[in-house]
C-alpha positions in Angstrom: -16.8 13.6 -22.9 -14.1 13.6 -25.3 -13.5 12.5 -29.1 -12.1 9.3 -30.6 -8.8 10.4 -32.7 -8.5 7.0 -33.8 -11.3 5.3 -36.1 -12.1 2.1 -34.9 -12.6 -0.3 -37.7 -12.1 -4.0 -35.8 -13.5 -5.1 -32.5 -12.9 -8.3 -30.8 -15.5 -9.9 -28.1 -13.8 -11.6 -25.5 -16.0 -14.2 -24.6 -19.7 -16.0 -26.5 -21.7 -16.4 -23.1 -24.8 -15.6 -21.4 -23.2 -11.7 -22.3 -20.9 -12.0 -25.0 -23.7 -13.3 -27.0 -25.8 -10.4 -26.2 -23.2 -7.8 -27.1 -22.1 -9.7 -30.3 -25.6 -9.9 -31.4 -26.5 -5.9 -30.8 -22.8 -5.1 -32.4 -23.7 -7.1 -35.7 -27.2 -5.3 -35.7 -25.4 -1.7 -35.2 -22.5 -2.8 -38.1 -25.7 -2.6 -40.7 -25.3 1.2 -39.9 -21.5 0.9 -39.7 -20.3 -1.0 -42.2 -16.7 -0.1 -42.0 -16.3 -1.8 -38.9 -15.4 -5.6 -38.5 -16.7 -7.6 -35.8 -14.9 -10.9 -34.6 -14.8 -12.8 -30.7 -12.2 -14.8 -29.1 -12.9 -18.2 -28.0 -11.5 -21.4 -26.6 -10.3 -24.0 -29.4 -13.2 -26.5 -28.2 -16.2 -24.2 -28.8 -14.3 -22.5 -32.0 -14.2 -26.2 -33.4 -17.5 -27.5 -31.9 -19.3 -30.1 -34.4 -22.6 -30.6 -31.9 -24.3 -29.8 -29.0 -24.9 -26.1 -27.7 -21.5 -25.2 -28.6 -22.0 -25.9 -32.4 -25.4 -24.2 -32.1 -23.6 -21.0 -31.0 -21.1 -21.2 -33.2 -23.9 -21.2 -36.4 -25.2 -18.1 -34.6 -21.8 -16.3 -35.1 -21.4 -17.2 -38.5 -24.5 -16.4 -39.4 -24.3 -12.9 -38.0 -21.0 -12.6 -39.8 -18.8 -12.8 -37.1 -15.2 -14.4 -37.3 -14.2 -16.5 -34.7 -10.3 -16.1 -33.3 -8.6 -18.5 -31.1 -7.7 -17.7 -28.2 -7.7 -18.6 -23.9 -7.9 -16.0 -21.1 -6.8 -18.3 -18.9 -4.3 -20.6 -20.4 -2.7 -17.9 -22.4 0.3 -15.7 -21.3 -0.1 -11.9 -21.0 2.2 -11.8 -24.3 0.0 -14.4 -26.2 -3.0 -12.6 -25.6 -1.1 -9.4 -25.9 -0.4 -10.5 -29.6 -4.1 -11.5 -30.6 -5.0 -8.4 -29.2 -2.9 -6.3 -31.2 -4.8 -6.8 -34.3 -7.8 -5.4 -33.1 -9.2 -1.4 -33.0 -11.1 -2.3 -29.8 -11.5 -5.1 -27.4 -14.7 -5.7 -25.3 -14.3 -8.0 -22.5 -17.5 -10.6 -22.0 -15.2 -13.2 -20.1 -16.8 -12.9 -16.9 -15.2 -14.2 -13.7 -14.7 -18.0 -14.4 -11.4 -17.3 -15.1 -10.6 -17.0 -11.4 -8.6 -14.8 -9.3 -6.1 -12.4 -11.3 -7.6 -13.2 -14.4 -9.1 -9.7 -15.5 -5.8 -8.4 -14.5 -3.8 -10.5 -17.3 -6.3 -9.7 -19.2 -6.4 -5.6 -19.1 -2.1 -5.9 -19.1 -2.7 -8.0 -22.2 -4.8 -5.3 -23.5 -2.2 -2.1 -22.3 0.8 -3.8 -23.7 -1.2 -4.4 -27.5 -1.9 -0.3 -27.3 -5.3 -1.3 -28.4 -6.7 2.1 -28.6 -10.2 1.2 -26.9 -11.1 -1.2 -24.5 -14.1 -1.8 -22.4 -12.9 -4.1 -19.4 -15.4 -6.6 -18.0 -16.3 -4.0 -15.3 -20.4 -4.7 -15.8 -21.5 -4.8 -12.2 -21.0 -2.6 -9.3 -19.8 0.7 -8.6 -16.3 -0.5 -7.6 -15.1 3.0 -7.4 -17.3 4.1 -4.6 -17.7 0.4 -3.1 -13.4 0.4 -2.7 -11.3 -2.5 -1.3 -12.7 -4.2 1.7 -16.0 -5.5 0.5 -15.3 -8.8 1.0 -15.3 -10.0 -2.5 -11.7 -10.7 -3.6 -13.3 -10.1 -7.4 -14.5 -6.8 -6.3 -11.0 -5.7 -5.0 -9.6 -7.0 -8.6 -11.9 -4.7 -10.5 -10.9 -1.8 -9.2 -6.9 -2.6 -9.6 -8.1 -3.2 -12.9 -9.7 0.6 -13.2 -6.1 1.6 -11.3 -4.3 0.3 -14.3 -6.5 1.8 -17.0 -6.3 5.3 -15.3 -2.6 5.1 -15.1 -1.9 5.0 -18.3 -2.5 7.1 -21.5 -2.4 4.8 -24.5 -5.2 2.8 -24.2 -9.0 4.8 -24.0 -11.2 3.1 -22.2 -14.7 2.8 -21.1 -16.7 1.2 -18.3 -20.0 0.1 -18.3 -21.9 -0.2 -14.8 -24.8 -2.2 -15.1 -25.8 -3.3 -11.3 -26.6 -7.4 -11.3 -28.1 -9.6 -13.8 -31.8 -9.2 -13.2 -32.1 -12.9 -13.0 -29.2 -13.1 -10.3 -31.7 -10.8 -7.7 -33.9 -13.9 -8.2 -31.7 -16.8 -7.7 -32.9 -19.4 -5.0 -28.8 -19.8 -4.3 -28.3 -15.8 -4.1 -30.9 -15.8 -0.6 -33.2 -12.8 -1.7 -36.5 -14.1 -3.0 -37.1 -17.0 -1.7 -40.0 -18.5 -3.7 -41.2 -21.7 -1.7 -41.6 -20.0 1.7 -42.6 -16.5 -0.2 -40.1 -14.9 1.7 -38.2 -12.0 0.7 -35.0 -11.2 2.9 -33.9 -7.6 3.3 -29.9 -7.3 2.7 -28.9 -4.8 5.5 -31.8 -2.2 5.9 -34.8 -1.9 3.9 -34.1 1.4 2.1 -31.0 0.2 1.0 -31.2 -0.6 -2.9 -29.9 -2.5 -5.5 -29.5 -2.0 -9.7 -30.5 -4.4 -11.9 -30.1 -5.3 -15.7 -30.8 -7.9 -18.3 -27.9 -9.2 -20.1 -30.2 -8.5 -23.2 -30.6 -4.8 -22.5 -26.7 -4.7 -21.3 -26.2 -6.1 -24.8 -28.0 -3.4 -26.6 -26.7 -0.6 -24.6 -23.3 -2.1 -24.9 -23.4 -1.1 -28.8 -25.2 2.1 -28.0 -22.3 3.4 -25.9 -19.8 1.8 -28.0 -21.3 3.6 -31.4 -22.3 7.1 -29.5 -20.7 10.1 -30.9 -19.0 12.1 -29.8 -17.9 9.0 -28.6 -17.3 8.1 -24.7 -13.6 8.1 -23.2 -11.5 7.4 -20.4 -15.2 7.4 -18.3 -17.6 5.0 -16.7 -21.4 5.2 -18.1 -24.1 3.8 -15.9 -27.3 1.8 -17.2 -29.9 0.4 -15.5 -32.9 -2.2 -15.8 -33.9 -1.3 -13.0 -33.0 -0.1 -9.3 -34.6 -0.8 -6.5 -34.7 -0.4 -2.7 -35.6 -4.0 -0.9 -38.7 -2.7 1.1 -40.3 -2.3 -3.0 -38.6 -5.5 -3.7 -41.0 -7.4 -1.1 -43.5 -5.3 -2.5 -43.1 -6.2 -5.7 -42.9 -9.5 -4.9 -46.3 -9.4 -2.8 -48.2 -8.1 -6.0 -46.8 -11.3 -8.1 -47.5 -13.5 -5.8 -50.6 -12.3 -5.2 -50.6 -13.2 -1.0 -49.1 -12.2 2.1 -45.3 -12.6 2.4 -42.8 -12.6 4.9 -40.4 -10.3 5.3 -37.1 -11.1 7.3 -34.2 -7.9 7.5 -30.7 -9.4 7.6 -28.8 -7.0 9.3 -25.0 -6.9 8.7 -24.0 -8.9 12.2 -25.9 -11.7 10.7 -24.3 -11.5 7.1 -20.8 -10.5 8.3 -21.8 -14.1 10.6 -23.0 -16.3 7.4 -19.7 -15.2 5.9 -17.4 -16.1 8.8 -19.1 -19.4 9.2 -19.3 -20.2 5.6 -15.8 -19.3 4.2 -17.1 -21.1 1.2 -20.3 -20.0 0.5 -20.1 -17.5 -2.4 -23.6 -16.3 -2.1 -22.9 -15.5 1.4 -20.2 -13.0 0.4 -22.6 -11.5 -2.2 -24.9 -11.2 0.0 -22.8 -9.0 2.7 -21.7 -7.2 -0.3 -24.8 -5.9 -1.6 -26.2 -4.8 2.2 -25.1 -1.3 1.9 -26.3 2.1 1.1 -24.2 2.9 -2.1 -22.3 1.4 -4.6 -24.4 -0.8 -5.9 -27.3 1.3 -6.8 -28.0 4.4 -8.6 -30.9 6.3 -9.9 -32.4 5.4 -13.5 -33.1 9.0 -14.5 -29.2 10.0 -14.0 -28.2 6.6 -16.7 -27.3 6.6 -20.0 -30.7 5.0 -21.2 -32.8 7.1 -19.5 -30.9 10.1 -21.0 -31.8 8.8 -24.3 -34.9 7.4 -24.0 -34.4 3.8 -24.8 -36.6 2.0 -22.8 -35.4 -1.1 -20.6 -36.6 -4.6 -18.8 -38.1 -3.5 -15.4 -37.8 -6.1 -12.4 -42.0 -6.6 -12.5 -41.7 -6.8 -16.4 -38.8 -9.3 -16.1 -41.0 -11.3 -13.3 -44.1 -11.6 -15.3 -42.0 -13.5 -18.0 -40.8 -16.2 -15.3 -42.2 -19.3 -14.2 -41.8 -20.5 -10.9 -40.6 -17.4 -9.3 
């Protein structure tokens, strides 16, 4: 762990969704403690000049919480035009997610190395890409770490990952082929003892500002959170207690995925699903994470259930 030379007195969020609003909200709580530092986020022209709907609803939120809004789009935007809204900013933190399609996060860390910004955390909240390497089968994947390959490269720009496993809610989608709630079956992804982190977007939100506040302050390293984490025998488990019955239990082995996937170019989930049956990578132990180490409690997979209806 090493020092911060530079003090960082602006931040831009890149990005108002189901995470960027739960990092901009934790950031404008921490800023009461901080008050030298300036908070604004990057969005499209449409939801930076919304006058209804969701949008506008969002955009009162911001305002309220004193945020200021810059124009700006990952996607349509060169790496020069981006590189010159990120120049004015101390520190970017990338909420973009993958909507912007393949090669996106790329333009968007280049953007980010060419502005010097002097810290940046990349949208890298998910996996262990380092230890899962190319070959997963999830172009995406493969991206993120070129994008970790570019930050390490280079000297200018500190940076900091955040690993945060899944959404909690994504273990639980009817599309993702884990739980499935109407036949109260839950499918083992490539052995039962293999595991899987999860955490909210809320929690990821809070820690985000933790990590990004912490002094001495992180650099040039990846911090691990977790909700929770997992194995998929304690999933079905867990899922036996909620429901309160007998369940079935059904172990895809990785034939079968690595089949789904070859018969379903298509089929997103599929790949997710042959990318999470393995034994590391995508899980690690809650006592070796950040919010363990400090004691902030987080969302558990059976507290996160008991919220949920219909599950």
């Amino acid at each position: 762990m090493k020092c911060e030379t530079k003090p960082i007195n602006t931040a831009l969020v890149l990005g108002a969704g189901e995470l960027g609003i739960q990092v901009l909200r934790a950031m404008s709580h921490k800023v009461q403690e901080h008050t030298q530092v300036k908070i604004s986020v990057l969005l499209r022209s449409e939801a930076a000049h919304a006058v209804s709907g969701s949008r506008k609803a969002r955009l009162d939120e911001l305002i309220k919480l004193g945020i200021t809004v810059v124009e700006g789009d990952l996607q349509e935007n060169s790496v020069d035009e981006l590189s010159e809204i990120f120049g004015a900013f101390d520190a970017v933190i990338n909420c973009s997610g993958f909507v912007g399609g393949p090669g996106t996060q790329i333009k968007i860390t280049q953007a980010v190395l060419k502005a010097a910004v002097a810290r940046y955390f990349p949208w890298q909240f998910g996996v262990d890409y380092d230890v899962v390497g190319k070959g997963s089968g999830q172009q995406v994947w493969d991206e993120q770490l070129e994008v970790r390959h570019l930050l390490r490269e280079q000297k200018a720009t500190g940076w900091v990952i955040v690993s945060t496993g899944i959404f909690t809610s994504y273990l639980f989608e009817p599309d993702f082929g884990v739980v499935d709630a109407q036949s109260k079956t839950v499918y083992g992804l490539g052995d039962w003892q293999h595991a899987v982190t999860l955490t909210t977007p809320e929690d990821i939100g809070r820690l985000t500002a933790e990590i990004f506040f912490h002094q001495p302050a992180f650099h040039n390293e990846v911090v691990f959170i977790a909700g929770d984490t997992l194995t998929y025998s304690e999933l079905a488990d867990l899922m036996r207690a909620h429901w309160g019955n007998e369940i079935n239990r059904k172990l895809l082995d990785r034939k079968k995925l690595q089949d789904d996937v070859q018969h379903k170019q298509q089929d997103l989930a599929a790949k997710y699903r042959l990318a999470f049956a393995r034994p590391d990578g995508v899980a690690w132990s809650k006592e070796n994470t950040f919010n363990h180490r400090q004691g902030i409690a987080t969302t558990t997979a059976e507290q996160w259930l008991a919220k949920q209806q219909g599950i």
